[in-house]
N, C-alpha and C positions, 0 to 999 in steps of 0.2 A: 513607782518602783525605782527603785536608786540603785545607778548601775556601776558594775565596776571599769574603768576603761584603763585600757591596755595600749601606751602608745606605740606605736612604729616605729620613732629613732632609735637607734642603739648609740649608744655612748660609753666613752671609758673613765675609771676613775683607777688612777694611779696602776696603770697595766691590766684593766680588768673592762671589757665590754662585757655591760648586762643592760637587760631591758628593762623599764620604769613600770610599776603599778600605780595609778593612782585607785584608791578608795577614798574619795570626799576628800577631806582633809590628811588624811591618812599613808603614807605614801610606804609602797613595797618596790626593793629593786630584789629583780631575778638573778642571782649572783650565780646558780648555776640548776640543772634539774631538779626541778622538786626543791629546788633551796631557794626561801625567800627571806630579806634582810628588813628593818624598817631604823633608820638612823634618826636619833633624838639630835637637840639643836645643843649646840657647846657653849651652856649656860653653867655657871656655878651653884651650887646647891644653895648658896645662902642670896647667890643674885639673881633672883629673876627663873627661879625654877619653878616648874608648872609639871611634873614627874616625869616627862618626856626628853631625858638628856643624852638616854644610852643608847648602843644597839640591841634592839631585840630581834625575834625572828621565827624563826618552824622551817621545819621538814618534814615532808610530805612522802610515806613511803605506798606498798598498796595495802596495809593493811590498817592506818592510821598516819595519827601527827605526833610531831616533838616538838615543842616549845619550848625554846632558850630567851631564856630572861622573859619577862613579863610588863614590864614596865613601873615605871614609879608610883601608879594609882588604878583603882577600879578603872576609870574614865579607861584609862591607857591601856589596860586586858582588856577590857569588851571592844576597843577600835581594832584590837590583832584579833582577837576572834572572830570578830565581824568581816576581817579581810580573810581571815582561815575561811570561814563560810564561804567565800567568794570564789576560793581557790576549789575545795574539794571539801564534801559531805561528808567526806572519813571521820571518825571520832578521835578525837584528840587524848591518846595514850599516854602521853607523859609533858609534864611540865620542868624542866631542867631548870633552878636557878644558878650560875656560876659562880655567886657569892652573896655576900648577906646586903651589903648595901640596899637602900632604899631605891635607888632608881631602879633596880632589877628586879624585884621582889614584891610590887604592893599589887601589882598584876594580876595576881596568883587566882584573888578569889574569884576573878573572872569566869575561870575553870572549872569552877565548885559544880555540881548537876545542881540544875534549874528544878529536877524533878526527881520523883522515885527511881524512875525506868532509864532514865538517863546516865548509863554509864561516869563512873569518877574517874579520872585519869591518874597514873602515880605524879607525886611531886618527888624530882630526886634533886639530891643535893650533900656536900659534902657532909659527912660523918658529922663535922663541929657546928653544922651550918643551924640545926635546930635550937642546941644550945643556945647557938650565938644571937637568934632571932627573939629569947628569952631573956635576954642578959640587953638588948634593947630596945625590947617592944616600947616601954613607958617613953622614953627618949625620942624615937621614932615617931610615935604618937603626936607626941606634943611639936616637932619637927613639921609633920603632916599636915596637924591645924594649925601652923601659925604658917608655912608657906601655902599648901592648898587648897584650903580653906574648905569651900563646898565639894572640891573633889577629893577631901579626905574622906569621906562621908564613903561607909562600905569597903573602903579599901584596907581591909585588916589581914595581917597575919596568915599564912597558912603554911605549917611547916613541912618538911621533906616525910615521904610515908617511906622513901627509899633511898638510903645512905649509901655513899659511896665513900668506901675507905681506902681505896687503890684504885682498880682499876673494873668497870662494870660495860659490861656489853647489854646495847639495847635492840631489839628487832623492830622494825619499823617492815615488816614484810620483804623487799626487794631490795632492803638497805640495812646494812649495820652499822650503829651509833658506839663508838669506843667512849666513854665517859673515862676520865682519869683526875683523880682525885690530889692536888698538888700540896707540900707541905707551907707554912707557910711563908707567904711571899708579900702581895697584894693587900689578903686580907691573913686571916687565918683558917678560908671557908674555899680556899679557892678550887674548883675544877674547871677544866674545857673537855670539850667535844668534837671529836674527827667524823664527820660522815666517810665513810669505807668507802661510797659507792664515786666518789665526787672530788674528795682528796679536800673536802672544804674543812678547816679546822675552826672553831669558835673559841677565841682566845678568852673570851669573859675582858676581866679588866688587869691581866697578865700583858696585854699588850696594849697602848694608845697609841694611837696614829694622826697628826694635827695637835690633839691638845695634850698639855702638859702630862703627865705619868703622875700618879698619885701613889702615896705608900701612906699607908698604915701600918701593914703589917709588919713585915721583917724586911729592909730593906738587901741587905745580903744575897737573903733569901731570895726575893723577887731578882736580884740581878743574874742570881743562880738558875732559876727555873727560865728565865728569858735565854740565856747561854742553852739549856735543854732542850728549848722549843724548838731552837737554829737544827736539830735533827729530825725533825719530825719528817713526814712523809708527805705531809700537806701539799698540795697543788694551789694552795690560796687561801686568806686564811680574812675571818671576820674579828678585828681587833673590838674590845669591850664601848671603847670612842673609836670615833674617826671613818674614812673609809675602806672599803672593802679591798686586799690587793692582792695583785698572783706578786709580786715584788716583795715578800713578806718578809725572805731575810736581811732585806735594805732597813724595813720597819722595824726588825727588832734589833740590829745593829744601834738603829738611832734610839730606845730607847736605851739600851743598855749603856751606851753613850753619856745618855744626861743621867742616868742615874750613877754612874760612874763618876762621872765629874762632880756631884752633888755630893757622893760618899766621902770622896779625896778632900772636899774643901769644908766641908762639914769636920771631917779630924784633925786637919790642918787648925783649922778654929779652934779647936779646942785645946790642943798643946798647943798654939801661943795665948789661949785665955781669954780667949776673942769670947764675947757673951752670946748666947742664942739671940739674943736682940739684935745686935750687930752682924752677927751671921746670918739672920733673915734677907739682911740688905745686901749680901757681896755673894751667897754661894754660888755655883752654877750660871754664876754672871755670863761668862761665854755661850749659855744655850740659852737665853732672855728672847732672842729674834725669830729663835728656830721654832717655837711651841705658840698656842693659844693659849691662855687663860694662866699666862708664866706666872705673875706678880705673886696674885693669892694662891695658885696651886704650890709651886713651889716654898711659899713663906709657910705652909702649911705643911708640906716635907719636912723643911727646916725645922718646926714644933716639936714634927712626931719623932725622928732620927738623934736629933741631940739630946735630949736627956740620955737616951740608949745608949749611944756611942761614946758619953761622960765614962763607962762603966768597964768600958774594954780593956 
């Protein structure tokens, strides 16, 4: 029989004491009632990814679960389900992805019923998020098998049964889940999540903490919706990377920070002529010490931002 243990220290990370779960390899910290967090390692997706980079998570109300983000492969859904199991026999209601990326999302099928009698739980997610799952399934795929080889096997696709265009309240019994559906930012799929009962907010990947901030999608945009989040109601808030903090408007200061700095020197490049090649190598030079994973996350900003910003 393989047990869950529960250890006894409490510990803080970045203004926040919770207590540690381990399951096997599998590690849950308790960030606050009924809210459990499991933090992936700050790996890049082209070095050394194994689909365990993100945070994922659940909440536990009394009449079921919510699952935010899933993970980047089957392997990585069946080890949170196997820790949900551990936690509480409730049925797991809804499956929340924050956005389309692969480390959140390959999770999913985990959730599927094993059986007839086995309840399916909603998968929700932004309004563009199925499209967007369609638009790069083939890509993703081939993504899958050439990083995870045997644990791509199973881990396919399952898109949202329930869209969120604004703003969507979920009941979890004892607890209401505010889902809000953001333009875009991050990606063009993005929403987060406030548990009501907890003040815990699920930033998805609107906010990083530790590792570099990534944009795809609108970079404006995302500096815009970070400036938004600075009013939320939150009590502590679980960033998409990084750890968990009640110190949340320090963390979204800093990212709005580098992406600030990255925007300014990014246009500066471009009216004096300076090439996207060479702007790879100077932008946001001043935030190089303060992030993980600066080099390639950033050089890979620079990609996406400058053709865009050639056009303004």
């Amino acid at each position: 029989m393989r047990i869950l243990m529960i250890t006894m220290s409490l510990f803080s990370i970045m203004g926040c004491t919770h207590a540690q779960i381990q399951h096997e390899n599998f590690a849950l910290e308790t960030v606050a009632e009924g809210v459990y967090v499991h933090h992936g390692q700050h790996l890049d997706i082209d070095t050394g990814y194994q689909g365990d980079i993100c945070n994922i998570g659940f909440i536990v109300g009394s009449k079921g679960v919510a699952v935010i983000d899933s993970g980047g492969s089957l392997k990585v859904g069946e080890q949170l389900h196997a820790a949900i199991r551990k936690v509480t026999k409730l049925p797991v209601l809804y499956v929340i992805n924050t956005h389309v990326h692969p480390d959140h999302i390959y999770g999913n099928a985990a959730f599927l019923p094993k059986t007839a009698n086995e309840p399916k739980p909603e998968f929700v997610g932004h309004e563009k998020l199925g499209h967007a799952m369609d638009l790069r399934s083939e890509q993703y795929t081939k993504l899958n098998e050439r990083l995870l080889h045997e644990d791509a096997k199973g881990s396919d696709l399952v898109k949202p049964t329930l869209a969120v265009t604004s703003t969507l309240e979920l009941d979890l019994g004892d607890r209401l889940l505010v889902v809000t559906a953001h333009p875009p930012a991050h990606t063009n799929t993005d929403i987060s999540l406030l548990d009501s009962k907890t003040g815990t907010l699920f930033a998805g990947d609107l906010l990083f903490i530790t590792r570099t901030p990534v944009v795809e999608g609108d970079i404006k945009g995302l500096i815009a919706e970070i400036i938004k989040l600075k009013s939320s109601p939150a009590k502590q808030v679980v960033p998409g990377h990084g750890p968990v903090t009640k110190d949340w408007l320090a963390a979204l200061t800093d990212a709005e920070r580098y992406l600030t700095v990255l925007l300014s020197d990014v246009r500066t490049n471009i009216k004096r002529n300076i090439s996207m090649e060479k702007t790879m190598d100077t932008a946001a030079e001043s935030e190089r010490n303060k992030w993980q994973l600066f080099e390639i996350a950033n050089r890979r900003n620079v990609n996406t931002i400058y053709p865009v910003l050639e056009w303004e």
